[in-house]
N, CA, C and O atoms as a printed pandas DataFrame, in Angstrom:
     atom_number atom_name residue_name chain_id  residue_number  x_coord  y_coord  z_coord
0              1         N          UNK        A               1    5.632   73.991  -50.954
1              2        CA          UNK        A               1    6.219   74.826  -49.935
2              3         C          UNK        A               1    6.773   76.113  -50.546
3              4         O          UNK        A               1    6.678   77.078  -49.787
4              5         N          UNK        A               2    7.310   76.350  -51.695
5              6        CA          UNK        A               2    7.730   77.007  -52.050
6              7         C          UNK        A               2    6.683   78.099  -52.673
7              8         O          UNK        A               2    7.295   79.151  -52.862
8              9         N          UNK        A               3    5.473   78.189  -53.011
9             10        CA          UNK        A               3    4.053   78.861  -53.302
10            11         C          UNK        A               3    4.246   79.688  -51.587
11            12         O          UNK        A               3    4.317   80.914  -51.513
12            13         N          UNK        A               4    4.291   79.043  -50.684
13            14        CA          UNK        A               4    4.307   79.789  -49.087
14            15         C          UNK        A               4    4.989   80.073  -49.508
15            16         O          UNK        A               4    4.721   80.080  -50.710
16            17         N          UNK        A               5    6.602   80.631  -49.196
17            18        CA          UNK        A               5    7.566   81.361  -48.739
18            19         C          UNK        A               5    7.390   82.875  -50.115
19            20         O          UNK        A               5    7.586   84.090  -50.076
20            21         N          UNK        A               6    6.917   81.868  -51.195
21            22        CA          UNK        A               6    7.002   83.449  -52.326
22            23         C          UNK        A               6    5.631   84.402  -51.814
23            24         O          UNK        A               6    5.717   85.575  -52.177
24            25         N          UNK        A               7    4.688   84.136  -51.215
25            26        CA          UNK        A               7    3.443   85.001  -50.694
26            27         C          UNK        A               7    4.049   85.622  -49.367
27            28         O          UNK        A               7    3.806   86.768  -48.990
28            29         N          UNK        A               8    4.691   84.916  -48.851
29            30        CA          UNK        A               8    5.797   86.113  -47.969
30            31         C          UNK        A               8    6.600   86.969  -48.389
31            32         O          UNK        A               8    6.670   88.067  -47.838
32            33         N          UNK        A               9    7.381   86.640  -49.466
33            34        CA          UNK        A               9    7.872   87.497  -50.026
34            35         C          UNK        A               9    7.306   88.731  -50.669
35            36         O          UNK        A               9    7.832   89.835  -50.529
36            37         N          UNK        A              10    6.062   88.489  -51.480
37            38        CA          UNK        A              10    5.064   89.277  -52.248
38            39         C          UNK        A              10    4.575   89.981  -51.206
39            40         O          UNK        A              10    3.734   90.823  -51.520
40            41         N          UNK        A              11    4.920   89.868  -49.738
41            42        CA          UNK        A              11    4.163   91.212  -48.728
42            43         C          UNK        A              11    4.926   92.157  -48.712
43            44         O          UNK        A              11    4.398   93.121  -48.158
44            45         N          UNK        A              12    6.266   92.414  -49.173
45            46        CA          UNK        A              12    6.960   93.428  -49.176
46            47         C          UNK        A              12    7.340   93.611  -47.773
47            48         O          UNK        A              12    7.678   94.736  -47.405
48            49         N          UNK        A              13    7.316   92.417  -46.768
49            50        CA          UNK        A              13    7.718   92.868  -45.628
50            51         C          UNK        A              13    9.488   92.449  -45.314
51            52         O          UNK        A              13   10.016   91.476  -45.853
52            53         N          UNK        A              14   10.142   93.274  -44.469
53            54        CA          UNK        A              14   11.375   93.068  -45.282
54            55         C          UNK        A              14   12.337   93.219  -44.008
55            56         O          UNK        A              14   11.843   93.982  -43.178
56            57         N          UNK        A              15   13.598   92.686  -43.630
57            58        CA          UNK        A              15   14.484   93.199  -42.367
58            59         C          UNK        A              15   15.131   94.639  -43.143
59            60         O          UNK        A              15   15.440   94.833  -44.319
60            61         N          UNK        A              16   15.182   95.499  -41.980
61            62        CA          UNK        A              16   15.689   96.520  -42.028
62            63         C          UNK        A              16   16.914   96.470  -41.892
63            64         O          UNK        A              16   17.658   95.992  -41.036
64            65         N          UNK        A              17   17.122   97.264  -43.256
65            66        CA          UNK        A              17   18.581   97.398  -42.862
66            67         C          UNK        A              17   19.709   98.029  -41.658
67            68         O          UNK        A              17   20.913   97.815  -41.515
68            69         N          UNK        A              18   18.664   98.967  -40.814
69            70        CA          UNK        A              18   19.367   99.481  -39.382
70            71         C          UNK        A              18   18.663   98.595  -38.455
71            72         O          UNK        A              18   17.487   98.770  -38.135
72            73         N          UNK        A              19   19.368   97.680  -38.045
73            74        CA          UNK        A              19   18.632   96.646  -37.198
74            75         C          UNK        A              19   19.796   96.909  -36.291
75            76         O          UNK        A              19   20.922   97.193  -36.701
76            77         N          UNK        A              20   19.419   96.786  -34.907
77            78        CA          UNK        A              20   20.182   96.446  -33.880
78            79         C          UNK        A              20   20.610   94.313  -33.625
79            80         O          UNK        A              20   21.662   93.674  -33.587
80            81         N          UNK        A              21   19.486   94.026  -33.541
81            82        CA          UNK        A              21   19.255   92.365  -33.702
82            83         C          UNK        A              21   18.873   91.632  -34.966
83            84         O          UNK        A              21   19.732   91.332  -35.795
84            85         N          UNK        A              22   17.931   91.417  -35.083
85            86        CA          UNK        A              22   17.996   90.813  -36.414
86            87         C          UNK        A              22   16.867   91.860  -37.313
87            88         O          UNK        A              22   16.504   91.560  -38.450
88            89         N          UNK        A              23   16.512   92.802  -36.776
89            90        CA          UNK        A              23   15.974   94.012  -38.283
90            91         C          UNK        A              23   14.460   93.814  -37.962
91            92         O          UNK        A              23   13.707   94.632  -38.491
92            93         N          UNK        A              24   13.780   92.642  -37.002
93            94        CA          UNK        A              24   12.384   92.625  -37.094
94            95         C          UNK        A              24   11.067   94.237  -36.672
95            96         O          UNK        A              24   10.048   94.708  -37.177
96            97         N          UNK        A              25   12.209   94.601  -35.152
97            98        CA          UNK        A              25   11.255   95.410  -35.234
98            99         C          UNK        A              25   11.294   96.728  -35.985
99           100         O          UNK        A              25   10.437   97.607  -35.894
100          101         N          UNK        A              26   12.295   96.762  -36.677
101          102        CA          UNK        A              26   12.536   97.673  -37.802
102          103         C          UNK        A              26   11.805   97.468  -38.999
103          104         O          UNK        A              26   11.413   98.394  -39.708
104          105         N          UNK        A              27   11.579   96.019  -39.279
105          106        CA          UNK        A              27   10.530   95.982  -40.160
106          107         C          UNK        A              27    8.941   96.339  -39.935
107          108         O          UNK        A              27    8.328   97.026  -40.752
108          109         N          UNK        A              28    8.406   95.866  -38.882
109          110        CA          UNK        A              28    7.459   96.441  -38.359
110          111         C          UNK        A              28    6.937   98.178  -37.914
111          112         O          UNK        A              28    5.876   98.799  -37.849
112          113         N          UNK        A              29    8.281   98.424  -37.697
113          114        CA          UNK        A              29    7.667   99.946  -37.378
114          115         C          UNK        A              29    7.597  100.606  -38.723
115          116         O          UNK        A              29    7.076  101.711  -38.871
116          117         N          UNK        A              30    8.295   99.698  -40.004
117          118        CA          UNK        A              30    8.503  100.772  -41.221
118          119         C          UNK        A              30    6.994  100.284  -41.838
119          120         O          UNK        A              30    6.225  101.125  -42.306
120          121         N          UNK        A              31    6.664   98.895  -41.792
121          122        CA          UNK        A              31    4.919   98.618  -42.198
122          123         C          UNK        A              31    3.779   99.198  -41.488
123          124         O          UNK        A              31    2.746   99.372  -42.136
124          125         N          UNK        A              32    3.809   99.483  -40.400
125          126        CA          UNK        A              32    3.393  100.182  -39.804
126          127         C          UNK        A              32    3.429  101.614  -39.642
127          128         O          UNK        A              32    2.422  102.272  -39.380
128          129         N          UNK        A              33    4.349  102.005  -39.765
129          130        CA          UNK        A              33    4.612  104.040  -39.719
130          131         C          UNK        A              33    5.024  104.248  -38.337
131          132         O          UNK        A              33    5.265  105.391  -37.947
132          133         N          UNK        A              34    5.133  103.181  -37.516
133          134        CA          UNK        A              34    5.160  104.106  -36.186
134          135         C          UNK        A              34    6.749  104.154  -36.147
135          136         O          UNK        A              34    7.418  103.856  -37.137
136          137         N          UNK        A              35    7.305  104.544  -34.947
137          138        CA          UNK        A              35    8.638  104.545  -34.674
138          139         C          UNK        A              35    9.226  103.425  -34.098
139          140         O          UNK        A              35    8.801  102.585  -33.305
140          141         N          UNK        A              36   10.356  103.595  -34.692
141          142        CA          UNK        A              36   10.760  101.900  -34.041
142          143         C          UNK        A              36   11.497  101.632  -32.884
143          144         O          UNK        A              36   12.003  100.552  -32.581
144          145         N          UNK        A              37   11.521  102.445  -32.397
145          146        CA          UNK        A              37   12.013  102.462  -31.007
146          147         C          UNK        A              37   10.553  101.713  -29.833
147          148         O          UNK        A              37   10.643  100.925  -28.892
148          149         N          UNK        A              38    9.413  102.356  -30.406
149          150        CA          UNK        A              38    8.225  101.912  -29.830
150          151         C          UNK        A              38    8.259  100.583  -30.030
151          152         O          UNK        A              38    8.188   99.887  -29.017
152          153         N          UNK        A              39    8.379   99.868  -31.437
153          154        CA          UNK        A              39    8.213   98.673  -31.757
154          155         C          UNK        A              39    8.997   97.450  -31.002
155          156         O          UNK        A              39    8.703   96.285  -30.736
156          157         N          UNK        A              40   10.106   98.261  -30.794
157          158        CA          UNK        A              40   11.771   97.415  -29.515
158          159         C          UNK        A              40   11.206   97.649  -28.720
159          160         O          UNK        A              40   11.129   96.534  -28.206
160          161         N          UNK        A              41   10.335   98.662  -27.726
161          162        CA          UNK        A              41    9.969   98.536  -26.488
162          163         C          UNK        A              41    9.057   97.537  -26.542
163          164         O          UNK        A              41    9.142   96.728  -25.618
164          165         N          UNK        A              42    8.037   97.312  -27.512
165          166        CA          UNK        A              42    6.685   96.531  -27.173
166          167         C          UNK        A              42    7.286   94.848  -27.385
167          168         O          UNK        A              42    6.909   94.009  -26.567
168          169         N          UNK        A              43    8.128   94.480  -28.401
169          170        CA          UNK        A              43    9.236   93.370  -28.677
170          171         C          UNK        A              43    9.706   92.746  -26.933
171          172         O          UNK        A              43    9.386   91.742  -26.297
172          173         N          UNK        A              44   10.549   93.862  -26.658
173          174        CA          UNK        A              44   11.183   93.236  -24.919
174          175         C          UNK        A              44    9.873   93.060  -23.873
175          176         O          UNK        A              44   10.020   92.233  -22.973
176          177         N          UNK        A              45    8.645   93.768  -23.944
177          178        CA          UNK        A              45    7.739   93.682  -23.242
178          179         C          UNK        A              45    7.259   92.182  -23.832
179          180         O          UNK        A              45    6.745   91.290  -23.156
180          181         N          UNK        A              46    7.454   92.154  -24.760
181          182        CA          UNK        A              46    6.357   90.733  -25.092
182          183         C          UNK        A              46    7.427   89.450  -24.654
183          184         O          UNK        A              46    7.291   88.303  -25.079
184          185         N          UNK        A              47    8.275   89.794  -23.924
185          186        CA          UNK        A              47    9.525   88.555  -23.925
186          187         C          UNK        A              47    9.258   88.632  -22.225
187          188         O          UNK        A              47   10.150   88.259  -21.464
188          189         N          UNK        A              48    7.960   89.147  -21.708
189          190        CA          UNK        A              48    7.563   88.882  -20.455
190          191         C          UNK        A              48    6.916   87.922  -20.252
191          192         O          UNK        A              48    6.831   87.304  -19.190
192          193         N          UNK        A              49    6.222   87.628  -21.585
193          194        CA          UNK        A              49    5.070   86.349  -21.328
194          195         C          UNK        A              49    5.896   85.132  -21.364
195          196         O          UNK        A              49    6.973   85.132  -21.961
196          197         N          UNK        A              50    5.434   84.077  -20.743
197          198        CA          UNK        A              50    6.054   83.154  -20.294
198          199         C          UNK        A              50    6.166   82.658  -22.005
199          200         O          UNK        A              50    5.254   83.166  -22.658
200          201         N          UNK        A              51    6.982   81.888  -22.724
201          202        CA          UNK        A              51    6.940   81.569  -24.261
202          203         C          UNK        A              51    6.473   82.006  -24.971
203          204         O          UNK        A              51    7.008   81.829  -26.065
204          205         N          UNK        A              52    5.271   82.823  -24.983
205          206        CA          UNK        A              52    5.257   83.494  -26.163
206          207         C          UNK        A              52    5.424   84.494  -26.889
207          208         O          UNK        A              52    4.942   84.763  -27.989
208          209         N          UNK        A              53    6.487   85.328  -25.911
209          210        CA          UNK        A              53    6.864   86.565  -26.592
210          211         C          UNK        A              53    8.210   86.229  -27.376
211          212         O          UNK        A              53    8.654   87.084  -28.142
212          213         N          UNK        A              54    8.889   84.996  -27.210
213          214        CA          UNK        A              54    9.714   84.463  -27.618
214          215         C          UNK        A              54    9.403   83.494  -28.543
215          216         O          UNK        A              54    9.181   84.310  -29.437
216          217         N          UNK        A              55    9.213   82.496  -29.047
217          218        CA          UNK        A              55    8.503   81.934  -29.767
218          219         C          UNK        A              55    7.856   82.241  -30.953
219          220         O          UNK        A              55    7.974   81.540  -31.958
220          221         N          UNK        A              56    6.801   83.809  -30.871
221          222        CA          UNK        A              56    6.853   84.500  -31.472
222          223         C          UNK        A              56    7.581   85.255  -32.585
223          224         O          UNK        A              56    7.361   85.597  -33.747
224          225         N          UNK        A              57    8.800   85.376  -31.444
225          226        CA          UNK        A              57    9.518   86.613  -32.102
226          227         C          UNK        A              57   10.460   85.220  -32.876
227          228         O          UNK        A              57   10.768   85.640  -33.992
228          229         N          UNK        A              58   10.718   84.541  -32.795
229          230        CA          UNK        A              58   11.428   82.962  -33.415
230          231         C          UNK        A              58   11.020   82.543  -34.407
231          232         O          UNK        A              58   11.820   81.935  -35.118
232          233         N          UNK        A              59    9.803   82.673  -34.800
233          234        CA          UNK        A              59    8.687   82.118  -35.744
234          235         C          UNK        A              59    8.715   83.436  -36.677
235          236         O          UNK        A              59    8.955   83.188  -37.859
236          237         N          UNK        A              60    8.484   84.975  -36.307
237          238        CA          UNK        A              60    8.920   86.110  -37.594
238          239         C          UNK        A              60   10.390   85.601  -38.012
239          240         O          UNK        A              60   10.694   85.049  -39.070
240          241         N          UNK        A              61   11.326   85.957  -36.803
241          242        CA          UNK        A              61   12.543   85.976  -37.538
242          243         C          UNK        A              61   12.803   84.871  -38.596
243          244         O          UNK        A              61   13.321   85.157  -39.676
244          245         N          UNK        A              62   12.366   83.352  -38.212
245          246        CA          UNK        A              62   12.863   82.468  -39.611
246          247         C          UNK        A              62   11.894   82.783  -40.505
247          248         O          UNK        A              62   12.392   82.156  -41.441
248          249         N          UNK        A              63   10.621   83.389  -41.104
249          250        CA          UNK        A              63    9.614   83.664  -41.881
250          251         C          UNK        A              63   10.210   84.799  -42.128
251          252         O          UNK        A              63   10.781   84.340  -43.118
252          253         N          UNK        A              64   10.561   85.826  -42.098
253          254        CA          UNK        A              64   11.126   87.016  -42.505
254          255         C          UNK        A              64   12.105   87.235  -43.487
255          256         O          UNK        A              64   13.277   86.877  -43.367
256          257         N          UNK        A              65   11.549   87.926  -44.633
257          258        CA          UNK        A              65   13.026   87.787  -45.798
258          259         C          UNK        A              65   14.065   88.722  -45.398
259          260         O          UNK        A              65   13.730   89.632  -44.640
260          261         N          UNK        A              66   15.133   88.654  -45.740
261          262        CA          UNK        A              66   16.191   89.584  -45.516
262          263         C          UNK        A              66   16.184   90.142  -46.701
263          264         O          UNK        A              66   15.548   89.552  -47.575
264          265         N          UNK        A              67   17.073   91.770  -47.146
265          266        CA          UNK        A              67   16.533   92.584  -48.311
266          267         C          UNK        A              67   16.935   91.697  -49.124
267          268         O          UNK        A              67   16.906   92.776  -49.715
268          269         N          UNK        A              68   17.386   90.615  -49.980
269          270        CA          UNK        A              68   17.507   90.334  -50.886
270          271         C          UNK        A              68   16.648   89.091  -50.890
271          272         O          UNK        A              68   16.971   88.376  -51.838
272          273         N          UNK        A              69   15.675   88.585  -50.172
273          274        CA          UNK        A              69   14.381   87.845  -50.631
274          275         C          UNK        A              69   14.821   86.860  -49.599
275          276         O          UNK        A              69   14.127   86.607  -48.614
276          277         N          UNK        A              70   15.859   86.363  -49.807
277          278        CA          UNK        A              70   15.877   84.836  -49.058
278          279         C          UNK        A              70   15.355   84.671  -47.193
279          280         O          UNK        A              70   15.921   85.065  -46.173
280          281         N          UNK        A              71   14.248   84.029  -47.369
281          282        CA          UNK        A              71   13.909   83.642  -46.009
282          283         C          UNK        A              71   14.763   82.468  -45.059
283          284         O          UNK        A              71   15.013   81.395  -45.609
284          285         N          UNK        A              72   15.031   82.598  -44.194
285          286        CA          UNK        A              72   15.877   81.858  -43.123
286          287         C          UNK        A              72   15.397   80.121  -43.086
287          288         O          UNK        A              72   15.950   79.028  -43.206
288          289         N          UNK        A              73   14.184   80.598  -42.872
289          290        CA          UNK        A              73   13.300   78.976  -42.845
290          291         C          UNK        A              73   13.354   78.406  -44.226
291          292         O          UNK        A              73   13.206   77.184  -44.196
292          293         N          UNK        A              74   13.522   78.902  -45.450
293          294        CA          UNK        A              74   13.265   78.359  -46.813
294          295         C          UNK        A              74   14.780   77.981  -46.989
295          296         O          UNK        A              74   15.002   76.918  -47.570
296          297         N          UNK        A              75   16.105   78.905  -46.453
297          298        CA          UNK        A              75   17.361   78.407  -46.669
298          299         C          UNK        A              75   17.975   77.072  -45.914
299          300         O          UNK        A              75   18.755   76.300  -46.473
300          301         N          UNK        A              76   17.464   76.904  -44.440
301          302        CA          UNK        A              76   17.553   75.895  -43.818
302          303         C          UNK        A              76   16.805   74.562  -44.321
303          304         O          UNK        A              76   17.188   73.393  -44.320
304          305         N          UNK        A              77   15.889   75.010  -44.649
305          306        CA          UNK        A              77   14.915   73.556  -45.741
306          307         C          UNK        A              77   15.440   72.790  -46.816
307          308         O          UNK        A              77   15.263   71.607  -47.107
308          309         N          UNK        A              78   16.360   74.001  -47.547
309          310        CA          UNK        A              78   17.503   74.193  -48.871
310          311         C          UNK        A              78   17.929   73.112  -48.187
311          312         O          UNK        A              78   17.403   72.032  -48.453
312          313         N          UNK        A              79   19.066   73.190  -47.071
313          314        CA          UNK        A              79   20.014   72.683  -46.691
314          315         C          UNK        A              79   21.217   73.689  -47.082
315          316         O          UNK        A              79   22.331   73.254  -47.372
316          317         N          UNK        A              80   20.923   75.009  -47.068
317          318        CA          UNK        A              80   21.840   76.364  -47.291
318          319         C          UNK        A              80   21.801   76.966  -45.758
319          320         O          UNK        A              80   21.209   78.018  -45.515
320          321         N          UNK        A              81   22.521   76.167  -44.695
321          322        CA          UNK        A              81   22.846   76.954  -43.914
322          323         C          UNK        A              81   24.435   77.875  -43.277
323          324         O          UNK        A              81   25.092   77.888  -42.236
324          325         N          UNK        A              82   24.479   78.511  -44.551
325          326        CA          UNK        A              82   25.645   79.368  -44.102
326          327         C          UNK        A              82   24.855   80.929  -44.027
327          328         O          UNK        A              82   23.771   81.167  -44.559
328          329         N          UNK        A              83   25.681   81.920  -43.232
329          330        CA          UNK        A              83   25.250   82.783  -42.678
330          331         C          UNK        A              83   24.897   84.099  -43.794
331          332         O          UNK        A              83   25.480   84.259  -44.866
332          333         N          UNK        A              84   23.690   85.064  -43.195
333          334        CA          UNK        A              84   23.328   86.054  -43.926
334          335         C          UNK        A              84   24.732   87.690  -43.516
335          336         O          UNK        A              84   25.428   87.873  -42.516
336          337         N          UNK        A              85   24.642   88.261  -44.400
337          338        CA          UNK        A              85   25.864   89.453  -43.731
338          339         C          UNK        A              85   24.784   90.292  -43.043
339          340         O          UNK        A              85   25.096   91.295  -42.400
């Protein structure tokens, strides 16, 4: 399990540090180039579909490292669930 979470890490994909919620679509608009305001609009649009714009967005956020590497899903596995700042 731990081979997964470091090939997530090795994508350089990362929460932003100006996040309103948890930094995802800030990470996306910065891998992408676009603006991230676009990326929050298309985010709340996808929270139209019946589960899976949610679900979705549930499944990045625990797969997603925060800037200092540690993924949410790999700390809860730990049994390290105290909170990120």
């Amino acid at each position: 399990m731990e081979s997964f979470f470091n090939i997530i890490r090795n994508t350089g994909f990362r929460r932003g540090p100006n996040r309103l919620v948890a930094g995802i679509a800030g990470s996306i608009s910065q891998s992408l180039g676009v603006s991230v305001w676009l990326v929050r609009l298309l985010v709340l649009l996808s929270f139209l579909l019946p589960v899976v714009g949610l679900a979705l967005y549930l499944l990045v956020w625990a797969l997603t490292p925060w800037q200092d590497g540690s993924i949410p899903l790999e700390r809860i596995l730990d049994g390290q669930r105290d909170s990120q700042p």
